[in-house]
C-alpha positions as CSV (number, residue, x, y, z in Angstrom):
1,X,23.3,-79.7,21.8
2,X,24.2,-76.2,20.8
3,X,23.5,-76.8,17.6
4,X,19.9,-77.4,17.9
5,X,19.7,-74.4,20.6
6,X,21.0,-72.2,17.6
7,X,18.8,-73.7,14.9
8,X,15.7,-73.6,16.8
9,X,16.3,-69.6,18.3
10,X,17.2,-68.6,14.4
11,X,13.8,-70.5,13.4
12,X,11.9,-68.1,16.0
13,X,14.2,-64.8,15.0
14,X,12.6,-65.5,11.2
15,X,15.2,-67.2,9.6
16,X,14.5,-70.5,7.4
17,X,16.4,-73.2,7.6
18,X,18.0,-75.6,4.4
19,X,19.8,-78.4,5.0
20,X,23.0,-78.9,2.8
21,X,24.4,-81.9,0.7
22,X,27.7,-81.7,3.1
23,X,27.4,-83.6,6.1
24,X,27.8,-80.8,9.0
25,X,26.6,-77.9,7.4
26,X,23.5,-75.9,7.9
27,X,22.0,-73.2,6.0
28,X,19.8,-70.3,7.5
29,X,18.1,-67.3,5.5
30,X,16.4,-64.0,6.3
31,X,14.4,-61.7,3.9
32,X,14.8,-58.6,4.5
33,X,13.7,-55.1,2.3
34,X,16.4,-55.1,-0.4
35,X,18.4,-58.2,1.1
36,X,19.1,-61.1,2.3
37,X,20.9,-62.5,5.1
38,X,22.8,-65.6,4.9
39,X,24.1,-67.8,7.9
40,X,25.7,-71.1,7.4
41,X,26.6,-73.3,10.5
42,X,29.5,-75.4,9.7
43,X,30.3,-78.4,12.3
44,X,34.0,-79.0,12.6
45,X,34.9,-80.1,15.9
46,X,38.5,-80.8,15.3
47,X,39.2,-77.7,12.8
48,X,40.6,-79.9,10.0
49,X,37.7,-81.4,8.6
50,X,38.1,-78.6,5.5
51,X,41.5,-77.7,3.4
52,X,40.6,-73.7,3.2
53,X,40.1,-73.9,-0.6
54,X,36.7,-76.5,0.7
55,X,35.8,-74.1,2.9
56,X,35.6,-71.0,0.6
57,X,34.6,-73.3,-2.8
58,X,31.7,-74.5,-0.4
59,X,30.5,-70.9,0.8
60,X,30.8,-69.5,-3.0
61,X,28.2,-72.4,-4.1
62,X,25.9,-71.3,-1.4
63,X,26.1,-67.6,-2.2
64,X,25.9,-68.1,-5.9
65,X,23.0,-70.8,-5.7
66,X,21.2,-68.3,-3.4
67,X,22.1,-65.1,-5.8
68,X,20.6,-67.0,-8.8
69,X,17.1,-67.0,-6.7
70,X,17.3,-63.7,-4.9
71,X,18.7,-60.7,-7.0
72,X,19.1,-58.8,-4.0
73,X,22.4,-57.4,-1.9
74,X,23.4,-60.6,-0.1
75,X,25.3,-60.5,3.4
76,X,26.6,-63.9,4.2
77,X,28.6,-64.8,7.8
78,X,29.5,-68.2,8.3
79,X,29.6,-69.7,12.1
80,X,32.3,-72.4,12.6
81,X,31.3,-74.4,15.1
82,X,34.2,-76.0,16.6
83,X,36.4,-77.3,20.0
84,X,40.0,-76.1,18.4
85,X,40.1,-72.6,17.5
86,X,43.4,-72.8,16.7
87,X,43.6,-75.4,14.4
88,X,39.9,-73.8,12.5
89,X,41.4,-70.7,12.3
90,X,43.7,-71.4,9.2
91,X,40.1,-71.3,7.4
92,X,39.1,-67.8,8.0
93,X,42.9,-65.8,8.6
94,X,43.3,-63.1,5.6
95,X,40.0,-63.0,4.6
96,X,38.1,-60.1,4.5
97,X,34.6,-61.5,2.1
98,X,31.9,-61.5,4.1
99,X,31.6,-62.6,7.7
100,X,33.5,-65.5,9.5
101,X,33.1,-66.0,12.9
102,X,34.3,-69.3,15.1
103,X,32.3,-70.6,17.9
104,X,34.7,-72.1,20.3
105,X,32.5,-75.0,22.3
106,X,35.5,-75.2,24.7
107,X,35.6,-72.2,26.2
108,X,32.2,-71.0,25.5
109,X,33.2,-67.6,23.0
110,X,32.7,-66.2,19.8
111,X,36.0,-65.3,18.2
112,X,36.4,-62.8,15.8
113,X,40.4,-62.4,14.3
114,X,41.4,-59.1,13.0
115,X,40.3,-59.0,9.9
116,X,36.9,-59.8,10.4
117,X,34.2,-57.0,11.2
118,X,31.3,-57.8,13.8
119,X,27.7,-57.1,11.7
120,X,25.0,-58.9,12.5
121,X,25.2,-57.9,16.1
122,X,21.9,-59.8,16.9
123,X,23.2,-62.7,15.8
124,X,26.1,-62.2,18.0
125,X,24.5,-61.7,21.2
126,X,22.6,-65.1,20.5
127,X,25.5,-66.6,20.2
128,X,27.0,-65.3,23.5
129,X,23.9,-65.8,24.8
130,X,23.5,-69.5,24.3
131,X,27.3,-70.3,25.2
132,X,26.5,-68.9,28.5
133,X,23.5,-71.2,29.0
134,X,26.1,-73.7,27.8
135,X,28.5,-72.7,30.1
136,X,25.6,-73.2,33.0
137,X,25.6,-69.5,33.5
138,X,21.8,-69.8,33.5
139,X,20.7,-73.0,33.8
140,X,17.2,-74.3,33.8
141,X,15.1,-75.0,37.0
142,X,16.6,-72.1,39.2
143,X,19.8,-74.4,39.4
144,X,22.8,-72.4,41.2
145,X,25.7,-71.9,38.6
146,X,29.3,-72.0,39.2
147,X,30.4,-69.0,40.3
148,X,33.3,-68.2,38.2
149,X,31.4,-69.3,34.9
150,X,28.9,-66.9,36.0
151,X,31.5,-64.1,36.7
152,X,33.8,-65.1,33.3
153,X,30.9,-65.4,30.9
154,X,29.6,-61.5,32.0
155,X,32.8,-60.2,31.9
156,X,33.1,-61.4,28.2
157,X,29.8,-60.0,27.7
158,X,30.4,-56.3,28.8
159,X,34.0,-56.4,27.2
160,X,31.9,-57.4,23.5
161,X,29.4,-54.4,24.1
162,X,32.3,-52.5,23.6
163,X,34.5,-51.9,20.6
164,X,38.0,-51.8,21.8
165,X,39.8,-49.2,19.6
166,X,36.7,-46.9,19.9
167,X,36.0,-47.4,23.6
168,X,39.8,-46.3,23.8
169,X,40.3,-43.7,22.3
170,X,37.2,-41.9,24.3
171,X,38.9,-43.2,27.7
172,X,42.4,-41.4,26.3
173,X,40.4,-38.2,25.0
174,X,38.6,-37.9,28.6
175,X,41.9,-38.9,30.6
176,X,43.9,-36.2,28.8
177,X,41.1,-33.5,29.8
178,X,41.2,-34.3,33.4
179,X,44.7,-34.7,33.6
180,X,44.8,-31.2,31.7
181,X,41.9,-29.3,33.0
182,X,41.8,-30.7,37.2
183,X,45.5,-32.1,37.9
184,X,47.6,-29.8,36.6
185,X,50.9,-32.2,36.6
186,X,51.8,-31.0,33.0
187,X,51.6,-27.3,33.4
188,X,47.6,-27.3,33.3
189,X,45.4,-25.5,30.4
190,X,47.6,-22.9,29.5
191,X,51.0,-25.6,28.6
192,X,48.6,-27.4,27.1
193,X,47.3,-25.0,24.9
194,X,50.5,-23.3,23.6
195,X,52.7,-26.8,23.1
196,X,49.8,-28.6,21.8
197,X,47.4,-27.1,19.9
198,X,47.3,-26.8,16.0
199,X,49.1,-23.8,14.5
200,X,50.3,-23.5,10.8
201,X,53.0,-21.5,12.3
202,X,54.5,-23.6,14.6
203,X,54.1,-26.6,12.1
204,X,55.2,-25.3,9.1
205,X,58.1,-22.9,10.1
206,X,58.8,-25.2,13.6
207,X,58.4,-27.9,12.3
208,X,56.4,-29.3,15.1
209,X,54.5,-31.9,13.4
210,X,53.5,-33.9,16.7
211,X,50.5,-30.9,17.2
212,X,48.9,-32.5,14.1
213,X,48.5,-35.4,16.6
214,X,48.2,-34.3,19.9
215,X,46.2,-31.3,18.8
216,X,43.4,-34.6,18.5
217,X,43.0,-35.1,22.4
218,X,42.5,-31.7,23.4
219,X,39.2,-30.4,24.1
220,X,38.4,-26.2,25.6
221,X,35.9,-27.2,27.8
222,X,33.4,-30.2,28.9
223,X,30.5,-28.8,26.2
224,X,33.2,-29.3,23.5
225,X,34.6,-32.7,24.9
226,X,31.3,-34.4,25.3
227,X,29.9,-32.9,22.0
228,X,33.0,-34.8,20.5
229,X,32.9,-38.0,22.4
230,X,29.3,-39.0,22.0
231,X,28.8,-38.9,18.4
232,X,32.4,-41.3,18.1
233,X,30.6,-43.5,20.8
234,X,27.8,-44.1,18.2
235,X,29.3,-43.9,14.5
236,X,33.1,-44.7,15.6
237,X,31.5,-47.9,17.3
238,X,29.4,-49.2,14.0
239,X,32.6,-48.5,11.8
240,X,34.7,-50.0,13.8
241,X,32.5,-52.8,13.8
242,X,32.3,-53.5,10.5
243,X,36.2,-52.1,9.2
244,X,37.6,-54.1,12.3
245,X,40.5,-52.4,14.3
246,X,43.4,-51.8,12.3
247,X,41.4,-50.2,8.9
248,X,39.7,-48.0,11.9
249,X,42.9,-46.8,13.6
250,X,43.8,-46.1,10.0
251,X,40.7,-43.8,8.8
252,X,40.9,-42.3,12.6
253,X,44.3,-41.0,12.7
254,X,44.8,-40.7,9.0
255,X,41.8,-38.4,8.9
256,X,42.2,-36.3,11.7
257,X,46.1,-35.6,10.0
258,X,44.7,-34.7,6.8
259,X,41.6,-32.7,9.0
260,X,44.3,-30.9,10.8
261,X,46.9,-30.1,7.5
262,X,43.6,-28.9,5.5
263,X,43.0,-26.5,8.8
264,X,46.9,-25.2,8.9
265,X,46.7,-24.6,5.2
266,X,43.2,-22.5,5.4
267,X,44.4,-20.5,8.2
268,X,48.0,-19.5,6.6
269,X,46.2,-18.7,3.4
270,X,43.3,-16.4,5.3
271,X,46.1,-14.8,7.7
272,X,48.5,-13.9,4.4
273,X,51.2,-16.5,5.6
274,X,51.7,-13.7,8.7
275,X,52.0,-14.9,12.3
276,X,50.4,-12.7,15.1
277,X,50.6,-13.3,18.6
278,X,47.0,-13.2,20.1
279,X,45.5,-13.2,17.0
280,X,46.4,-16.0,14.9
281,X,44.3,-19.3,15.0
282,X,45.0,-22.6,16.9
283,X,42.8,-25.3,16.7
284,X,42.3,-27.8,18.9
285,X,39.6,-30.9,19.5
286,X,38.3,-34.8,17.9
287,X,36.0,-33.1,15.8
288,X,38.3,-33.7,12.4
289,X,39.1,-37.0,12.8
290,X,35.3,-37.6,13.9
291,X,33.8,-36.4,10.8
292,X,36.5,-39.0,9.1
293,X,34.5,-41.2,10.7
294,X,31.7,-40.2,9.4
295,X,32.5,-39.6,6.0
296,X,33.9,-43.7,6.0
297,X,30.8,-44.6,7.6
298,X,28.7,-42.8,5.0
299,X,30.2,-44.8,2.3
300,X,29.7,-48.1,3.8
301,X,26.1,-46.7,4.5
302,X,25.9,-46.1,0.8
303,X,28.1,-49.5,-0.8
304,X,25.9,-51.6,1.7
305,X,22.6,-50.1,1.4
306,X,19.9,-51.5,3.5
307,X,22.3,-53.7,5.7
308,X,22.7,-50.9,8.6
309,X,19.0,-50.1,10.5
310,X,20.5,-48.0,13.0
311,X,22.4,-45.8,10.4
312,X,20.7,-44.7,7.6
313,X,22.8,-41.8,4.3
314,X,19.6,-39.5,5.0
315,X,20.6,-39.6,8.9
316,X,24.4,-39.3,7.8
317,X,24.0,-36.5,5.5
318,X,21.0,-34.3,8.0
319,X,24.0,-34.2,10.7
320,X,26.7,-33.5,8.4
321,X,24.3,-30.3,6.4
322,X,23.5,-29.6,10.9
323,X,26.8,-29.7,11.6
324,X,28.3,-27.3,8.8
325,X,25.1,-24.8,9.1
326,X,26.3,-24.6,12.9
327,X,29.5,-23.7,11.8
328,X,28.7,-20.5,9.8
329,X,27.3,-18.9,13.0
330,X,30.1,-19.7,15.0
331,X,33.4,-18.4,14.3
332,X,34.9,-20.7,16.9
333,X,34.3,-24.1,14.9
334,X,36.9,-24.8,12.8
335,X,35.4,-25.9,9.2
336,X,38.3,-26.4,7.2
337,X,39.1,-29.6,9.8
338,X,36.0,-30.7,9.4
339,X,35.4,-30.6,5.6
340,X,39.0,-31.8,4.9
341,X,38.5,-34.7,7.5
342,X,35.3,-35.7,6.1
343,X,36.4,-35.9,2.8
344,X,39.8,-37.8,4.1
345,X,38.0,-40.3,5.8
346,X,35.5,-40.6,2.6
347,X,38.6,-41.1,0.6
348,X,40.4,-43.3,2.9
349,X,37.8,-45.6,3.1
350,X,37.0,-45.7,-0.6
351,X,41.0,-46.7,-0.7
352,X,40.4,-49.8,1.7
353,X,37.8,-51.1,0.2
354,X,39.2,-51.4,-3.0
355,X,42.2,-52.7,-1.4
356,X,40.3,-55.6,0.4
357,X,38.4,-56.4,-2.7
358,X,41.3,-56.5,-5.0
359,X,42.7,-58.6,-2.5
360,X,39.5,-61.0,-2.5
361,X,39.8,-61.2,-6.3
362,X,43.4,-61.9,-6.0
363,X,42.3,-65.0,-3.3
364,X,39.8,-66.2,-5.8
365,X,41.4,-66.5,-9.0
366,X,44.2,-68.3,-6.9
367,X,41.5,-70.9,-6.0
């Protein structure tokens, strides 16, 4: 069964295993330096077998019986192992407390909804990973599989090594510069320079407030493009990850318009409000929504302390100190954006995360 599979691979990644009171649950835990990490396997093969007030009074006893013996930071995702998604799903929709992901037995996929992030990525790739051995994908003995298992069940893994949003938006930011730089079907560099690119001027007394946008996706040359584009492969993926899409879109855009109206605002003030052709600064580039980016994933960094190997504050805060000492010795980066959209996306995400846990205190004094 797929159940054991799971039990016995979490046994050899470290985890021990408790088993509950409730018939079809199944506890695992995981020490780790400064916390622990919870996983409960729930069984419920038809998707009604819990009211959601079960579900969520069942998953608080287990994290306060384990808090009582482990004062440490405790990350808890809860696998629902069932054959109808959509009827299981009512337990998990608008909840944004911990981890909740379903295991659909049917179809052979982990399904995460929108408002659930993706951590414990190892754990996911088990999970894909033993579906797909369900699914016959590799099957013991050198046994031939079907064909189009094979061919669905890699798909579905390539498409999870990627975060959608993310992935997207670095597809759009490189289209744009070849479409820009090499085809030449909207007027080439020049148009896209002088319509696009971020001028307090043409904001404020044209009122052309679409450059705070556009002014995102354009990039001077391949240095400044891939510069840009491979740090949001690597922190835009892990935030997105654990924000999930829409509170990403959010700190993404929202920080790159407050990156680009704290760059507007420092330019009229060092240029005495006066406009000179050839001489007055435009701005263009990713870089200050990226360092929104950052800045959110600093604070997540900091509020979950210990969960993120692969990101550490000291890391954070080495290329942020790198990244602002470059920018004194060259006149061409633009530091306003990137200290206003730091601080924006710091902000921002300090505003969502209050949001979703007001919201979780709102959900638990209800039930």
């Amino acid at each position: 069964m797929f159940e054991d599979r799971l039990s016995n691979s979490l046994v050899n990644m470290g985890y021990r295993k408790i088993s509950s009171n409730t018939q079809g649950i199944y506890l695992f835990y995981l020490e780790e330096e400064g916390s622990l990490n919870v996983v409960s396997v729930i069984h419920a093969e038809r998707g009604n077998e819990f009211t959601k007030e079960q579900y969520h009074y069942i998953l608080q006893q287990v994290k306060n019986n384990f808090k009582a013996t482990y004062p440490v930071a405790l990350h808890l995702v809860s696998l629902i192992i069932t054959g109808n998604p959509d009827i299981a799903k009512h337990l998990i929709l608008d909840e944004s407390e911990d981890n909740h992901w379903i295991i659909d037995t049917r179809e052979g996929r982990v399904i995460l909804y929108e408002t659930q992030s993706s951590e414990f990525a190892q754990l996911r790739s088990l999970l894909e990973h033993l579906l797909a051995e369900q699914n016959g994908e590799m099957l013991p003995g050198g046994t031939r599989p079907d064909l189009w298992t094979s061919i669905k069940n890699n798909t579905s893994r390539i498409l999870a090594t990627f975060t959608p949003v993310n992935t997207s938006l670095i597809i759009i930011n490189i289209l744009i510069y070849l479409i820009f730089h090499y085809v030449h079907v909207f007027g080439g560099e020049e148009h896209m320079f002088f319509n696009g690119a971020l001028s307090w001027y043409y904001v404020k007394e044209k009122h052309e407030y679409y450059r705070l946008i556009t002014s995102m996706f354009l990039h001077s040359d391949w240095d400044h493009l891939f510069s840009n584009m491979i740090i949001l492969l690597f922190v835009g993926d892990n935030l997105e990850r654990i924000t999930g899409r829409i509170r990403y879109l959010l700190v993404y855009f929202g920080s790159g318009i407050i990156a680009g109206i704290t760059s507007i605002s420092y330019n009229m003030w060092n240029e005495n409000g006066i406009f000179e052709f050839g001489k007055s600064v435009y701005s263009i580039g990713a870089s200050g929504a990226i360092f929104g980016v950052v800045g959110a994933m600093l604070f997540q960094v900091i509020v979950h302390r210990g969960r993120f190997k692969e990101i550490s504050t000291s890391r954070i805060i080495i290329f942020i100190i790198l990244s602002i000492y470059g920018g004194i010795f060259n006149s061409r980066i633009d530091q306003a954006a990137h200290i206003g959209g730091f601080v924006g996306g710091l902000l921002l995400m300090i505003i969502l995360y209050l949001y979703m846990e007001q919201s979780r205190k709102s959900r638990t004094s209800r039930t």
